[in-house]
C-alpha positions as CSV (number, residue, x, y, z in Angstrom):
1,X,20.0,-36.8,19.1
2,X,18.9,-33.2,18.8
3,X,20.3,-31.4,16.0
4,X,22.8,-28.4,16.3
5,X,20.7,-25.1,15.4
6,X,21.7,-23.7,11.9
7,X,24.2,-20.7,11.8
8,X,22.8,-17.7,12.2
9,X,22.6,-16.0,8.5
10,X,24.8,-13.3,7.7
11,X,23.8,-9.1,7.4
12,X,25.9,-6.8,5.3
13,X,25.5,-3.0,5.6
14,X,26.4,-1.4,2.5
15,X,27.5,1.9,4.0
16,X,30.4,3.5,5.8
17,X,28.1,5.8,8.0
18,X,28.4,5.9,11.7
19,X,25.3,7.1,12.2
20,X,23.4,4.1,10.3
21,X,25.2,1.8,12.1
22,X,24.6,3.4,14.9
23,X,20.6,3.3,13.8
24,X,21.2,-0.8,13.4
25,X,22.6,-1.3,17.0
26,X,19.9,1.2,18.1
27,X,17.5,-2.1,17.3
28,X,19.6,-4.6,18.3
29,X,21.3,-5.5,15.1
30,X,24.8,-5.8,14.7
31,X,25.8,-6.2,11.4
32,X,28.5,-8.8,10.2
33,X,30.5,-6.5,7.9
34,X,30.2,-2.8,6.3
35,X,30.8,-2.4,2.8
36,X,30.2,1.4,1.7
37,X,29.4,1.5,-1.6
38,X,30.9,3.4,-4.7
39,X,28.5,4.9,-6.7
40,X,27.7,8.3,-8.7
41,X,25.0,9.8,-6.4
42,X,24.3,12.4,-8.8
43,X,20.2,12.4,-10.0
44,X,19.8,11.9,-13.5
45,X,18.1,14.8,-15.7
46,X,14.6,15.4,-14.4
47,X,14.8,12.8,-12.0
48,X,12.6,13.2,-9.1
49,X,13.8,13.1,-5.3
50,X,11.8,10.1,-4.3
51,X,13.2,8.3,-7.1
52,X,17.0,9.3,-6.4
53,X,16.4,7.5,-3.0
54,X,14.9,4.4,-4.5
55,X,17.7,4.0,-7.0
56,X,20.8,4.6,-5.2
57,X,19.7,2.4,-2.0
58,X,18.9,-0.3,-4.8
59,X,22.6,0.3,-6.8
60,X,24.3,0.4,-3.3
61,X,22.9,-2.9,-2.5
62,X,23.6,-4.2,-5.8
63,X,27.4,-3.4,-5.7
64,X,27.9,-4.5,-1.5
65,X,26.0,-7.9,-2.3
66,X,28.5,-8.1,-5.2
67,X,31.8,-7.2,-2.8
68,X,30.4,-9.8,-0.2
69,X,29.7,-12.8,-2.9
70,X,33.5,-12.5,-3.5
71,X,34.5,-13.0,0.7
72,X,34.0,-16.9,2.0
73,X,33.0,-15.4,5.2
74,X,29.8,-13.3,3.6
75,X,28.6,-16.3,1.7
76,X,24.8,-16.6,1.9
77,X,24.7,-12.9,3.3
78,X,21.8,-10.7,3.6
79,X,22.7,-7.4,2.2
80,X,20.7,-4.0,3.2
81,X,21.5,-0.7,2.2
82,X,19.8,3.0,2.2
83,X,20.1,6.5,0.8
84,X,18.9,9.7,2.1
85,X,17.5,12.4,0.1
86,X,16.5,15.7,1.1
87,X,14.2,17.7,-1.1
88,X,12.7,21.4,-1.3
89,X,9.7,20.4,-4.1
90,X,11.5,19.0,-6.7
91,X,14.8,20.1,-6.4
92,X,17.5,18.1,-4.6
93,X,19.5,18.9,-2.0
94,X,22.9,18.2,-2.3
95,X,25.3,16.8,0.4
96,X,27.7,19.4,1.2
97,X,31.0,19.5,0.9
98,X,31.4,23.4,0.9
99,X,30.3,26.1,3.3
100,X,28.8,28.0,0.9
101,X,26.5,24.9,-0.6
102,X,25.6,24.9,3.1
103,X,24.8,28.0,3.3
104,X,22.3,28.0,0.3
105,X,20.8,24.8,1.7
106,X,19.7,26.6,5.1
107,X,18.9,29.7,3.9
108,X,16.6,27.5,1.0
109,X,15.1,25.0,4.6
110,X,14.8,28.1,7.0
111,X,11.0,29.0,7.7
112,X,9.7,26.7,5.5
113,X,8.8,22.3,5.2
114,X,11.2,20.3,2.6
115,X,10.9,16.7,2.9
116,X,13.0,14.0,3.1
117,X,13.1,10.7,1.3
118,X,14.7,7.6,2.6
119,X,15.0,4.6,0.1
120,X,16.1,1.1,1.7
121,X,17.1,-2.1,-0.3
122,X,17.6,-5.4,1.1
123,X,18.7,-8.3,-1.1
124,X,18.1,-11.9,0.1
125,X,20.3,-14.7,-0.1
126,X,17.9,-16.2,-2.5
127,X,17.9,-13.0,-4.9
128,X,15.2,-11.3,-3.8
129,X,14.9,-8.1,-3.6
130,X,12.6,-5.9,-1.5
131,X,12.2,-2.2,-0.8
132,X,10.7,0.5,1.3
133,X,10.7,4.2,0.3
134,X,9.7,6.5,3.3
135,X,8.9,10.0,2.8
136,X,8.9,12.6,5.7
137,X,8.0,15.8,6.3
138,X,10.0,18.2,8.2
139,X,9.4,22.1,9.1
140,X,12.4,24.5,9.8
141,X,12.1,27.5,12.4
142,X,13.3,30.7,10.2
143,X,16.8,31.2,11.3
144,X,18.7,34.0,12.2
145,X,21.6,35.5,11.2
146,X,23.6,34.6,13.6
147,X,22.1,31.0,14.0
148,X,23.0,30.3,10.4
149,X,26.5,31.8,11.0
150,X,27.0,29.4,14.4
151,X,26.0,26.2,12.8
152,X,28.3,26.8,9.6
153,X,30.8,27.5,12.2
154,X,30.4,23.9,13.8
155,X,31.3,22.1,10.8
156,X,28.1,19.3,11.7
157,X,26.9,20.0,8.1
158,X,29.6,18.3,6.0
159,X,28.7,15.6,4.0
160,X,25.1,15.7,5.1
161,X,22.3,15.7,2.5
162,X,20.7,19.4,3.1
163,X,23.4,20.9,5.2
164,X,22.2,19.4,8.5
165,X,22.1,16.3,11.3
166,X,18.5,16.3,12.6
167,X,20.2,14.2,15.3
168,X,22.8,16.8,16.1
169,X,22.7,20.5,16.7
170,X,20.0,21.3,13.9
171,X,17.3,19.0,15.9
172,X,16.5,22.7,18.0
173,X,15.9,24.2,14.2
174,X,12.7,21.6,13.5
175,X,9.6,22.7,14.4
176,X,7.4,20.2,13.3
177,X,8.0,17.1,12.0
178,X,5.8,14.0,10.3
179,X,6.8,10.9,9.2
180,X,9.9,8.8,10.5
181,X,12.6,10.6,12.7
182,X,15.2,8.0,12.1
183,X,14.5,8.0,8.5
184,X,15.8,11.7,8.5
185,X,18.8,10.7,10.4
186,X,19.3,7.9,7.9
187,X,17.6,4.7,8.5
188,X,14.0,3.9,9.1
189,X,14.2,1.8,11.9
190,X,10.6,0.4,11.5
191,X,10.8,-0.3,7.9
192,X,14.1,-1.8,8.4
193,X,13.1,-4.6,11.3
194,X,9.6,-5.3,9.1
195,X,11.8,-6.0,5.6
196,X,14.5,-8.0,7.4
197,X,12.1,-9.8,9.9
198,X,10.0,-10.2,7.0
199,X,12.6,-11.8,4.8
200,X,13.7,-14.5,7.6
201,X,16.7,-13.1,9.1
202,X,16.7,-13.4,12.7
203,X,16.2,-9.6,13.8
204,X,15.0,-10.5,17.2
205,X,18.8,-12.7,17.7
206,X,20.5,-10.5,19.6
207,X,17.9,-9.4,21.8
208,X,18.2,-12.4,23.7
209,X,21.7,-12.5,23.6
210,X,21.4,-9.2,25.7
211,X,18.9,-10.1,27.8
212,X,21.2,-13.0,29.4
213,X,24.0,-10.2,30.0
């Protein structure tokens, strides 16, 4: 008698973001629950941007594996999680909350590269932990006055690290750009599939499931 196939293992996505889910269905991947995580985001003293990434994807994964241990439903889950930082040299961007850090953010990006780091975490039902940090680089158009004044405007820069979407209305203020583009939105989708294909979760699953709809 053939034996029933084993359950298909469980993914967490530690983070609240539409736009990384969004990045996860993009590949076929639909993750089992989301559980954003809590954690100071602010960079320790001196601490440098590609660092920041690393850290906070690896604390974020730490404290959703920790959520999803506690639920029945999660047991055995993988857990994956990412962070997004955006960085002119050394300094660090912050994620704006206020027009006016906005406004200094753009004004800083306009005419000139900044690049943006992208730390991803994934934590294995075993323990294991493995990690990607990608680094892109990405080249503003100088902006005009009124350009700057009609994106503040929009409101599309709220809570995003840098004061802009690359996938939204500031993809016309790129010029050049090398590296990962969905890294710069949030997750990169290539270093994703290779750490969670990688790892034995099942990332092509659901492929087939839409290929018989």
């Amino acid at each position: 008698m053939a034996r029933d196939p084993a359950p298909r293992p469980k993914l967490v996505l530690a983070s609240g973001s539409p736009r990384r889910l969004a990045l996860m269905q993009q590949i076929g991947i639909e993750p089992d629950a989301l559980i954003p995580a809590d954690i100071d985001e602010a960079p320790h003293k001196g601490e440098l941007p590609r660092l920041l990434a690393a850290r906070l994807a690896a604390q974020k994964a730490a404290v959703a594996a920790k959520v999803a241990a506690s639920r029945p439903e999660l047991a055995g889950s993988y857990t994956i999680a990412a962070d997004t930082v955006v960085a002119v040299g050394r300094r660090i961007l912050p994620k704006c909350d206020l027009v006016e850090d906005a406004g200094a953010c753009l004004r800083l990006l306009s005419g000139r590269a900044h690049r943006v780091y992208t730390g991803v975490t994934l934590l294995t039902p075993k323990g294991a932990a493995r990690r990607r940090l990608v680094d892109t680089r990405v080249r503003f158009k100088r902006l005009s006055g009124s350009e700057l004044e009609a994106y503040l405007a929009s409101g599309e820069w709220r809570g995003k690290a840098g004061g802009y979407a690359i996938q939204g209305l500031a993809g016309c203020f790129v010029v050049k750009l090398i590296g990962s583009y969905t890294s710069v939105v949030g997750l990169p989708l290539n270093e994703t599939m290779a750490l969670l294909a990688g790892e034995g979760f099942p990332a092509h699953f659901f492929w087939f499931r839409s290929a018989e709809t």
